[in-house]
N, C-alpha and C positions, 0 to 999 in steps of 0.2 A: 719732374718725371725721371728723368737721368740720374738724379741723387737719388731718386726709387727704387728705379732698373739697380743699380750699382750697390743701392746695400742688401736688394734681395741675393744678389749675388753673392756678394761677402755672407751673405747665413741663409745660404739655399738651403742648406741642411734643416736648420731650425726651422727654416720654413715647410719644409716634408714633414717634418716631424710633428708642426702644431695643427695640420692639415689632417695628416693621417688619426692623431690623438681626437679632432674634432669627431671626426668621422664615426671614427671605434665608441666614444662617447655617447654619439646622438642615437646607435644603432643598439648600444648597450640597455638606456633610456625602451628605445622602442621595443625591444626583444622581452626588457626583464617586466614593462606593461602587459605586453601579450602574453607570455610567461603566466602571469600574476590572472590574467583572464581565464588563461584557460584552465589554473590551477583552483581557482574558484569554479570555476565552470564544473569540474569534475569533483569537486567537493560537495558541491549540492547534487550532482550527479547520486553520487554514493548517498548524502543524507535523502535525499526520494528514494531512494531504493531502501534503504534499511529502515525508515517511514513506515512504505508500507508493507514490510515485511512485521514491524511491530504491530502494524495494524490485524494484519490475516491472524498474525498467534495472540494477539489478545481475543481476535473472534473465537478461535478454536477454544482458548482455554475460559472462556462464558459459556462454551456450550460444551464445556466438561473433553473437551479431546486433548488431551496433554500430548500425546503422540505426537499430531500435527504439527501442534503448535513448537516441540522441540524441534523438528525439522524443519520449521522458520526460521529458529534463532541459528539453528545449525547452518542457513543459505547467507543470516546478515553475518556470520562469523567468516565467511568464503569469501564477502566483499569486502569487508576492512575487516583484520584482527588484531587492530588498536584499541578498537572501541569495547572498554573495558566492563562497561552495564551489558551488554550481551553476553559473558564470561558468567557474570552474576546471576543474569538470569533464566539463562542454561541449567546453569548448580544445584539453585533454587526447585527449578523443575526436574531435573532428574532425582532429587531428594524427594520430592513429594509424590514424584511417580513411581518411589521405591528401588529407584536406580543407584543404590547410594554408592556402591563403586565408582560411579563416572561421576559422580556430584564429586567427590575424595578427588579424585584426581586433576577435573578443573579446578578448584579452590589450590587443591598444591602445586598446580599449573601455576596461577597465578601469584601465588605466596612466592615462589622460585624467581619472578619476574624484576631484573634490575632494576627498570626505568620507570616504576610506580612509586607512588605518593608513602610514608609510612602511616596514615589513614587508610588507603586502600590496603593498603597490606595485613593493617590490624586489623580491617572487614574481613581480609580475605580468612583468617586465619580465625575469626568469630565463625563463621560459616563453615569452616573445615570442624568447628567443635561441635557441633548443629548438627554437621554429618554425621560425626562416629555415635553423635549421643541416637541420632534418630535410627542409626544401625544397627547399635545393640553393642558397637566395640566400649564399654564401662569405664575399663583403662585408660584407652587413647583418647575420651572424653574427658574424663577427669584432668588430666596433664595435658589438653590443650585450651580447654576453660583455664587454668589455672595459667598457662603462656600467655592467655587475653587478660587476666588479670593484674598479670605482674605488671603488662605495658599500660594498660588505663585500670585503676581502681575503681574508678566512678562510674561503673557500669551494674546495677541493680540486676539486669537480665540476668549479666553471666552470673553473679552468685545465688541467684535465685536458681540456674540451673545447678550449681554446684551443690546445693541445700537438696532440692528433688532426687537428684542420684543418690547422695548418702543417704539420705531418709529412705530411699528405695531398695539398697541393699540394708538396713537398718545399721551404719555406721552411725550411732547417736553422736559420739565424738566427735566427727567428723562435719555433723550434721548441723549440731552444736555451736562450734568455731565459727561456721560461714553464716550462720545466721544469725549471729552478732555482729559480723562485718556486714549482711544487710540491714541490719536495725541502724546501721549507722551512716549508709547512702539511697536510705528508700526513705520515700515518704511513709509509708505503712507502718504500724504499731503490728511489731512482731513477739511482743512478750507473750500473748497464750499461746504460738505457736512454739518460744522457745521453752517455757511450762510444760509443753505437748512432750518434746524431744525430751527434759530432763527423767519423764517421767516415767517414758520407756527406758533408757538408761537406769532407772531405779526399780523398775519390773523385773529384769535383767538378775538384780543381785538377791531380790526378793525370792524369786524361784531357784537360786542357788540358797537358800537360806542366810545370806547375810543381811539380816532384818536391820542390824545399824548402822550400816551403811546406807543401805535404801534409803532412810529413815535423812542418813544426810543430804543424800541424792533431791529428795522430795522437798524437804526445806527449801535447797536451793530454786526448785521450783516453784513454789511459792512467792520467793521472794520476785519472779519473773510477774507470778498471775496465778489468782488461785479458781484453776483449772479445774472441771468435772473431773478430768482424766484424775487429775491432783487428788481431788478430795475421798476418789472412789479405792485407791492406789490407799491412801492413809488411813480409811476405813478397815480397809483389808488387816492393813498391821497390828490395830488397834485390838483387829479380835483374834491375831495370830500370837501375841503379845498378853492376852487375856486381858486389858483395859476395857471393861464390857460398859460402863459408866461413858466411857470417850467413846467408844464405838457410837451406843445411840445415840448421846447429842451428836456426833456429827452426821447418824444418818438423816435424825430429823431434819440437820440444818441441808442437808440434799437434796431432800424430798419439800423442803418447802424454798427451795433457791432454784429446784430445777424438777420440778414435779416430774414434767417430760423423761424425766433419765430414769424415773424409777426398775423400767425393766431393765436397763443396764446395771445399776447396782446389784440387783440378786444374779443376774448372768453372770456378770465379773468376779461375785462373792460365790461362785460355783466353782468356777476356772481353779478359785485356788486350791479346791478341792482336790480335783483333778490331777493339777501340777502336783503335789505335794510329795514328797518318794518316802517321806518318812511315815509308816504307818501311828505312831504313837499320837506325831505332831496332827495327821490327816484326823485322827479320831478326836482328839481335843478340838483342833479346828470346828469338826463336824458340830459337837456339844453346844460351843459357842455362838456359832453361825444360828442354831435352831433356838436360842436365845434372842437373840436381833430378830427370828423371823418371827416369831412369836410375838414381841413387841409390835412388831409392823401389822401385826394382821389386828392386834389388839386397838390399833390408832382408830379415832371416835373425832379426828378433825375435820371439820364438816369444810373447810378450806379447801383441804387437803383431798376429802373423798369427794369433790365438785371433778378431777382431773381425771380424764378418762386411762391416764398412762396408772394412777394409783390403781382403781378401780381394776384395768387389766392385771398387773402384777397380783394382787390379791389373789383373785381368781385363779390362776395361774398357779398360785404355793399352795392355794387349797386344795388345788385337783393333784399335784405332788404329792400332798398328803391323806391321797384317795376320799378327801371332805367335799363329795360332788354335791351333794344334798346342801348344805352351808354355801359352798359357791353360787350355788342355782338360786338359793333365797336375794343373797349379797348381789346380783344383778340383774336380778328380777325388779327389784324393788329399785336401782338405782335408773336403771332403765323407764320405770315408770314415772320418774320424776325430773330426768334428761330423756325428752324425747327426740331429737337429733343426734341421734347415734352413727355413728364411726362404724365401715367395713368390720373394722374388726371387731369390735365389741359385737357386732350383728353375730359374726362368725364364731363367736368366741362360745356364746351362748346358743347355737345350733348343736356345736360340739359336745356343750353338757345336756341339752335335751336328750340328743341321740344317746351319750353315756347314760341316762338315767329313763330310757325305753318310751322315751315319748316323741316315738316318730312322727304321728301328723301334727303336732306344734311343731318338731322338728324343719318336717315341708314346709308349712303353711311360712316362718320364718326365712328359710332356703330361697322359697321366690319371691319372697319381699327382697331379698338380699341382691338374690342376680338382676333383680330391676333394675336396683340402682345401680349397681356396679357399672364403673365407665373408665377404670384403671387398674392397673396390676396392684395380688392383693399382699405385693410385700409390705412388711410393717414400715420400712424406712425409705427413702429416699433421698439423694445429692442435691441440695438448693441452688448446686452449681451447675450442676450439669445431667440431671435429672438421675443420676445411675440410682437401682431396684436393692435393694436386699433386704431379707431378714437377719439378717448378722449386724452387730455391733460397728458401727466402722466410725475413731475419730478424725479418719483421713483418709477421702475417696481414694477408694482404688483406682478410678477410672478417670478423674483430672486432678486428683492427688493434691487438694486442698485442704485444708485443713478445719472442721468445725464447722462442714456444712451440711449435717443430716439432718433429715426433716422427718415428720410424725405426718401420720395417712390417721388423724384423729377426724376429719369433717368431709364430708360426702361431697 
C-alpha cells in the first residue's frame, strides 16, 4: 500500500491527468449519443412535416388548385431548404401554371448551387430548357437544349425537342441535323419524318424556281422514305417540267398506294398554280395540270372508284368545271351501290341538289344527314390528338406529330 501511496505520488500529475481525460471521454460518449438523439429526433421532425405538406399539395393538385398547392411546397421550402425535390417541384408547377419567370429562376437558383451532384445540376438545367421552350424565349431554348446535349448525348427527349422548335420555325436545316442524331439514340424509325423535312427543304427551292435542285432535294428524300408528301412534291415537277407520261404514272401509282390522299394531290397540284409568279410558266403549268385532270376524271378503275376519297375528288373537279349535271349522275349512281355513306359524301351531294334547284330532295337528304351527325363536319382529323381541320396538314399543328391525319369517311 506504501509503495502505492509513494508512486501515486511520484505521478500525481499523470494521475489528474488520466482521471480528468476519463472523465472528458465518458461524457463526450454520452453528450455526442444525446447529440445524435436529438438530431434524429428533429430529422424526422422536419420529414413529418414536409410529409404532410406533400401530402395537402398533392391533394390540391388532384383537384386541379395549383395555387394551393405551390404554397405547400413554398411552407416545406421554409423548413428545410436542402431538400432539393421541393426546388423541383416548385419549378415544375409554376411552369405549368404559367409562371414561367419564377419556374427560370428557381431552376437558375439551383443550377448556380455548389454543393449538388452534376446529375442534379444537368436536371436542373433540362428543366431550365423546359422553361424558356414552354415561354416562348426560341433562342434561350434552342442554346440550352443544346448545353443539355453537349453534357449527355443520349438523351432522345432533348433532341426531339430540338427537331419540334426548328420544324416550328420551319429551320429544315436545322430540323434536318437533329433528327439524324435522333434516329441514332431513339428507338423509333424516323425516316418518313426525315423524308417529311427534306421535302419541305425542296418546296422551298421549287417556288423559287430552281426545279434541279428540288429535284436533288427530293431524291435525297426518297432515299429516307418514299413519302406521300415525296411522291406529291415529284408529281408537281413532273408536269412543271412537262414529263406528262411520268406525271400519270406516278399519279396513278398515288392514287392506288394511297387512294385516301386523293384530295390532297389536286389541292397541292392548285398551290402551284397559285405560287407561280411567272405568268408564261403559270399558263403552261395550267395546260398541263388540266391534262392529268382529264385523265383522272377519265379513270374506269372500279378499285380505285370503290374509295370514297376518289369518288369525292371527282366531284369536286367537275363542279370546278361547272359539270354539275355529270357530278350529280357520278354520285347518284355510286351512292346507290355504296350504301353506307360518309358525312361528307351526304353533304357533298346536298350541295349539288341545291346547285341544280332540287330543293326538296335537297331537304329530304339534309335531315337524313343532321340525324346522323355526331361529330364535327371537318374533312380531317389528328389520330393523335383529335385536332379538326379542313386543310391539308402532314404535321399537326396542335401536337405537332407527324403523319397522323385521319379521314371522317364512316359514320
Amino acid at each position: 500500500m506504501e509503495l502505492l501511496l509513494l508512486w501515486i505520488q511520484n505521478h500525481l500529475l499523470s494521475v489528474i491527468a488520466l482521471i480528468v481525460t476519463t472523465v472528458l471521454i465518458f461524457h463526450y460518449v454520452i453528450e455526442k449519443d444525446y447529440a445524435i438523439k436529438l438530431s434524429k429526433k428533429y430529422r424526422n421532425s422536419i420529414y413529418e412535416a414536409q410529409s404532410k405538406i406533400f401530402l395537402n399539395a398533392t391533394q390540391h393538385l388532384i383537384v386541379g388548385n395549383r395555387d394551393m398547392a405551390i404554397k405547400e411546397f413554398l411552407n416545406a421550402m421554409d423548413i428545410n431548404r436542402e431538400t432539393l425535390e421541393i426546388y423541383f417541384a416548385l419549378g415544375g408547377l409554376f411552369r405549368s401554371n404559367g409562371e414561367i419567370e419564377k419556374a427560370i429562376s428557381i431552376h437558375r437558383s439551383l443550377i448556380a448551387r455548389e454543393n449538388i451532384s452534376d446529375s442534379t445540376r444537368l436536371r436542373a438545367l433540362k428543366e431550365l430548357a423546359i422553361d424558356f421552350d414552354k415561354g416562348g424565349f426560341i433562342d434561350h431554348a434552342i442554346d440550352t437544349y443544346k448545353d443539355v446535349h453537349k453534357i449527355n448525348k443520349d438523351q432522345p427527349d432533348v433532341l426531339l425537342a430540338l427537331c419540334r422548335i426548328h420544324e416550328d420555325i420551319e429551320n429544315w436545316d436545322e430540323a434536318y441535323k437533329y433528327r439524324i442524331m435522333l434516329s441514332k439514340v431513339s428507338n423509333e424509325n424516323q425516316s418518313e419524318t426525315i423524308s417529311h423535312i427534306l421535302v419541305q427543304k425542296a418546296k422551298k427551292l421549287f417556288y423559287k424556281g430552281n426545279y434541279h435542285e428540288c429535284m436533288e432535294s427530293l431524291e435525297d428524300a426518297f432515299k429516307f422514305a418514299p413519302s406521300v408528301s415525296a411522291k406529291i412534291l415529284q408529281l408537281k415537277l413532273y408536269i412543271i417540267q412537262g414529263s406528262i407520261e411520268d406525271a400519270k404514272a406516278s399519279l396513278l401509282e398515288i392514287l392506288k398506294e394511297h387512294p385516301m390522299y386523293a384530295s390532297f394531290v389536286f389541292v397541292s397540284l392548285n398551290e402551284s398554280i397559285t405560287n407561280s409568279k411567272e405568268p408564261q410558266t403559270k399558263e403552261m403549268y395550267n395546260l398541263r395540270l388540266k391534262t392529268i385532270k382529264e385523265m383522272f376524271l377519265s379513270l374506269d378503275d372500279k378499285d380505285l372508284l370503290n374509295s370514297p376519297s376518289i369518288i369525292l375528288s371527282k366531284i369536286r373537279l367537275l363542279k370546278d368545271e361547272q359539270k354539275i349535271e355529270e357530278a350529280y349522275r357520278i354520285l347518284k349512281n355510286w351512292m346507290d351501290l355504296n350504301k353506307n355513306h360518309s358525312e361528307a359524301i351526304k353533304a357533298e351531294f346536298v350541295k349539288i341538289l341545291i346547285s341544280l334547284g332540287r330543293y326538296e330532295e335537297a331537304m329530304t337528304h339534309t335531315m337524313e344527314l343532321l340525324d346522323k351527325i355526331y361529330q364535327s363536319l371537318t374533312r380531317h382529323y389528328c389520330g393523335q390528338c383529335g385536332y379538326n381541320s379542313d386543310s391539308i396538314f402532314w404535321r399537326c399543328p396542335q401536337c405537332r406529330e407527324w403523319e397522323t391525319i385521319q379521314f371522317r369517311w364512316k359514320i
